[in-house]
C-alpha positions as CSV (number, residue, x, y, z in Angstrom):
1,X,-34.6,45.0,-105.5
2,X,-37.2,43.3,-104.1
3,X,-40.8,44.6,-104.9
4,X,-43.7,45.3,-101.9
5,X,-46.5,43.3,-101.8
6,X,-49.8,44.9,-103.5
7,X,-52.8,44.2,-100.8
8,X,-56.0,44.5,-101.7
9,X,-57.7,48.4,-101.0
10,X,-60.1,46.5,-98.8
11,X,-61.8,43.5,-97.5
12,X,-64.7,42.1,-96.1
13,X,-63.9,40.0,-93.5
14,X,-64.4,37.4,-95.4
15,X,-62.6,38.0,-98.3
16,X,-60.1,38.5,-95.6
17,X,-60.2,35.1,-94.0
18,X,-60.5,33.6,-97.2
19,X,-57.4,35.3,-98.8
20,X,-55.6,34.9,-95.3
21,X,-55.8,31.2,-95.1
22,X,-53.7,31.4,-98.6
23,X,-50.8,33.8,-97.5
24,X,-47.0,32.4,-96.7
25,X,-47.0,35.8,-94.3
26,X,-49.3,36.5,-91.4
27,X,-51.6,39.9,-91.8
28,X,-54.0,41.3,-89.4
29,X,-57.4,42.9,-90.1
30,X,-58.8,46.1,-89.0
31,X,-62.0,47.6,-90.3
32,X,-61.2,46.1,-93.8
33,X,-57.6,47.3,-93.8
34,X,-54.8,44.7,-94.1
35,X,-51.8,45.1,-91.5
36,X,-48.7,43.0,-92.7
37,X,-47.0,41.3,-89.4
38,X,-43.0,41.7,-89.2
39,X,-40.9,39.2,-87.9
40,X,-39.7,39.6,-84.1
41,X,-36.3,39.7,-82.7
42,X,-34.8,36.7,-80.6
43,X,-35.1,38.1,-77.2
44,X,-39.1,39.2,-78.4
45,X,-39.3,35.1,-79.2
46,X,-37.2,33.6,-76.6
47,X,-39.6,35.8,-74.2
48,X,-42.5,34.3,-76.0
49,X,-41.4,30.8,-76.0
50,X,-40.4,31.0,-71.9
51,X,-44.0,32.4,-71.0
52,X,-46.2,29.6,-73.2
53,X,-43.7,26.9,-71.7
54,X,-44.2,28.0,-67.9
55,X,-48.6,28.4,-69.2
56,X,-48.9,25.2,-71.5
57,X,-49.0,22.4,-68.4
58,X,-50.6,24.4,-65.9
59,X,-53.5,25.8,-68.1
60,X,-53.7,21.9,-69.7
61,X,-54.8,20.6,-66.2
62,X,-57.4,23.5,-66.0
63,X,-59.0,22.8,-69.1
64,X,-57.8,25.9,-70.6
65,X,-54.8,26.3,-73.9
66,X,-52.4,28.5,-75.0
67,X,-51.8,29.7,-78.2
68,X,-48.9,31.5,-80.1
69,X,-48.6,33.8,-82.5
70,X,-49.6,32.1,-85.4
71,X,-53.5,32.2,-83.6
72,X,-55.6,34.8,-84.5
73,X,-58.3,36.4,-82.4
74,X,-61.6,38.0,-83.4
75,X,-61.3,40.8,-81.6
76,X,-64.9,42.1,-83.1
77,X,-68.1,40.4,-84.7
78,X,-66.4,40.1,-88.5
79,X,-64.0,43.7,-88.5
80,X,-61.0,42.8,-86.4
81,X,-58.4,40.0,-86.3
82,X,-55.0,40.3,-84.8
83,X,-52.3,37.8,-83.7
84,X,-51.1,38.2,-80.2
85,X,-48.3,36.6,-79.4
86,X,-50.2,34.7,-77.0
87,X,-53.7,34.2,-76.1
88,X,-55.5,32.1,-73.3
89,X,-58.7,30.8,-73.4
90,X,-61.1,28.3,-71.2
91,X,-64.1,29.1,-73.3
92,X,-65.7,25.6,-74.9
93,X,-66.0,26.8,-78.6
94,X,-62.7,27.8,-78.7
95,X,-61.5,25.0,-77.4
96,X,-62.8,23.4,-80.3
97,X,-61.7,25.9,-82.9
98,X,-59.8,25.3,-86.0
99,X,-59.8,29.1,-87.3
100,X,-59.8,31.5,-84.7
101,X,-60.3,32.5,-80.7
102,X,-63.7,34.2,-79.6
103,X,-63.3,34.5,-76.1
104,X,-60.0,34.9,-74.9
105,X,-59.5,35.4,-71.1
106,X,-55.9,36.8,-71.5
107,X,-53.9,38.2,-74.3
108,X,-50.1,38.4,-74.2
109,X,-47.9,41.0,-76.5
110,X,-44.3,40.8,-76.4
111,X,-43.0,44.2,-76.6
112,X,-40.7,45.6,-79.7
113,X,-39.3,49.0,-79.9
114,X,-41.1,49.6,-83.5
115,X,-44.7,48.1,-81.9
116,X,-44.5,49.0,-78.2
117,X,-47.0,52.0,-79.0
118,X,-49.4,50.5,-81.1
119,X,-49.7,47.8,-78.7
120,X,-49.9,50.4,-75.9
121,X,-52.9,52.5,-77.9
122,X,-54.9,51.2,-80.6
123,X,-54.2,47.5,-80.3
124,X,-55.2,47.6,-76.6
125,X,-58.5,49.6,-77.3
126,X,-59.4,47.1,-79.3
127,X,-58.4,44.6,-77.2
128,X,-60.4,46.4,-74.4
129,X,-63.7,46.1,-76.4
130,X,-63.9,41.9,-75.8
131,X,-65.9,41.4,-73.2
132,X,-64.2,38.2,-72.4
133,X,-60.8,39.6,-71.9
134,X,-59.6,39.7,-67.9
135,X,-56.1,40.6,-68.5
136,X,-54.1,42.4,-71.2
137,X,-50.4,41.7,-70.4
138,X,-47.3,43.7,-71.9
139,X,-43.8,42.0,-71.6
140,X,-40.4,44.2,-72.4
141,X,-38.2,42.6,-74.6
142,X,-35.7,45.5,-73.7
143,X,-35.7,45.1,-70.1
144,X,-36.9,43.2,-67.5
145,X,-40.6,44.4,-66.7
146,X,-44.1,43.3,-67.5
147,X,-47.4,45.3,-67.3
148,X,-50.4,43.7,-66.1
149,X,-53.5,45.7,-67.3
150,X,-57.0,43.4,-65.5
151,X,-60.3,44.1,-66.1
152,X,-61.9,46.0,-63.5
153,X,-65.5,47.4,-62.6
154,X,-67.2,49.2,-65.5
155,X,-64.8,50.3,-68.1
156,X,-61.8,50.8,-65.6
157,X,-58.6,48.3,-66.0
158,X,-56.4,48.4,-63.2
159,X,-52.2,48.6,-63.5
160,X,-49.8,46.5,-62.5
161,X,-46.4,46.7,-62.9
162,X,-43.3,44.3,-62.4
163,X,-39.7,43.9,-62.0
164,X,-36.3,41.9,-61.8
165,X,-37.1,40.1,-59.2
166,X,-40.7,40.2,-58.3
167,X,-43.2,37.6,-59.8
168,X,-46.3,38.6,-62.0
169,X,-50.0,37.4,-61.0
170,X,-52.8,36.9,-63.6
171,X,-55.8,36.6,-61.4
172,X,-58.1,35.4,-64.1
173,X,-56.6,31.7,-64.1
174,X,-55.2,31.5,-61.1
175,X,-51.3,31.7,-62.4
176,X,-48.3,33.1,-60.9
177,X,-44.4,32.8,-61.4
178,X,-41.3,34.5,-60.7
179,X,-40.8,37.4,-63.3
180,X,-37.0,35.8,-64.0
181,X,-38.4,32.6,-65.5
182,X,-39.9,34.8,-68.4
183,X,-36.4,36.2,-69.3
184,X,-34.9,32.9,-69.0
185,X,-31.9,32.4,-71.3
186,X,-32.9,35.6,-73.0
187,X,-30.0,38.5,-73.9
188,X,-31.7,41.8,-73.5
189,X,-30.5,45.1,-75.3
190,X,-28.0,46.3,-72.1
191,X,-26.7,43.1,-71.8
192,X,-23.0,42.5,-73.8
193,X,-23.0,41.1,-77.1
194,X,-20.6,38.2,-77.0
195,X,-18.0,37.9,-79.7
196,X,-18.3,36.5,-83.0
């Protein structure tokens, strides 16, 4: 049997980044809760893996990185940290960061079935509340489609959807590819196992 792990009741932030910094297992932070993160399937990191490769030379020659899941992001002054699968940023201090991003300009989550909604909901209204973030982009690991959400005037975000294919735009650094290059190599849920 193997016992759950005993987490703290709660943390100051940090406590949090202290104890963090420690742990085998990633965990996010939300108003001095601690969220354990599960692992992902291998389309959910194939996906991952396809998007940072097609970013990672194209945002190098811009002055901008790319950063994985094993990045956290403040996503508020000392109460929330979460790990994104990926995260772009061209802001100078995080450029220089050894802890965690600031001032992303575009968050990527790869969508599961068991986190699709929190990802949808709470994790984008937190994400909605950086005022650095331009784009908030949702990729299925199911089926071929990615959501664009991008910053608009006020508090509106403006939707954009895409399909098999189409390409996908993010405005904010200039970057476009065909949607197809994402699901590269990847076997998605409809698709036929093949045999053992």
């Amino acid at each position: 049997m193997i016992a759950e792990p005993q987490y703290p009741q709660k943390m100051t932030p940090e406590e949090y980044l202290e104890w963090e910094a420690k742990q085998e297992l990633r965990h996010e932070y939300i108003d001095g809760e601690i969220l354990a993160m599960t692992g992902g399937s291998i389309p959910h990191n194939d996906i991952a893996l396809n998007f940072y490769t097609a970013l990672r030379a194209y945002l190098r020659q811009r002055g901008c990185r790319v950063n994985v899941s094993d990045v956290k992001v403040q996503a508020s002054e000392k109460s929330r940290y979460f790990y994104p699968d990926l995260v772009v940023t061209c802001h100078p201090d995080d450029l220089k960061s050894r802890n965690f991003i600031q001032h992303p300009k575009v968050i990527i989550e790869v969508l599961s079935p068991s986190t699709a909604s929190y990802d949808r909901g709470d994790k984008f209204k937190y994400y909605r509340q950086i005022t650095t973030l331009q784009e908030y982009v949702l990729v299925d690991s199911e089926s071929i489609s990615v959501e664009v959400y991008r910053r608009g005037e006020g508090k509106m975000w403006l939707y954009y959807a895409s399909y098999e294919g189409e390409a996908i735009a993010l405005e904010s650094i200039e970057f476009e590819c065909p949607i197809k290059l994402l699901y590269e190599g990847v076997t998605l849920g409809n698709e036929s196992q093949e045999s053992i």
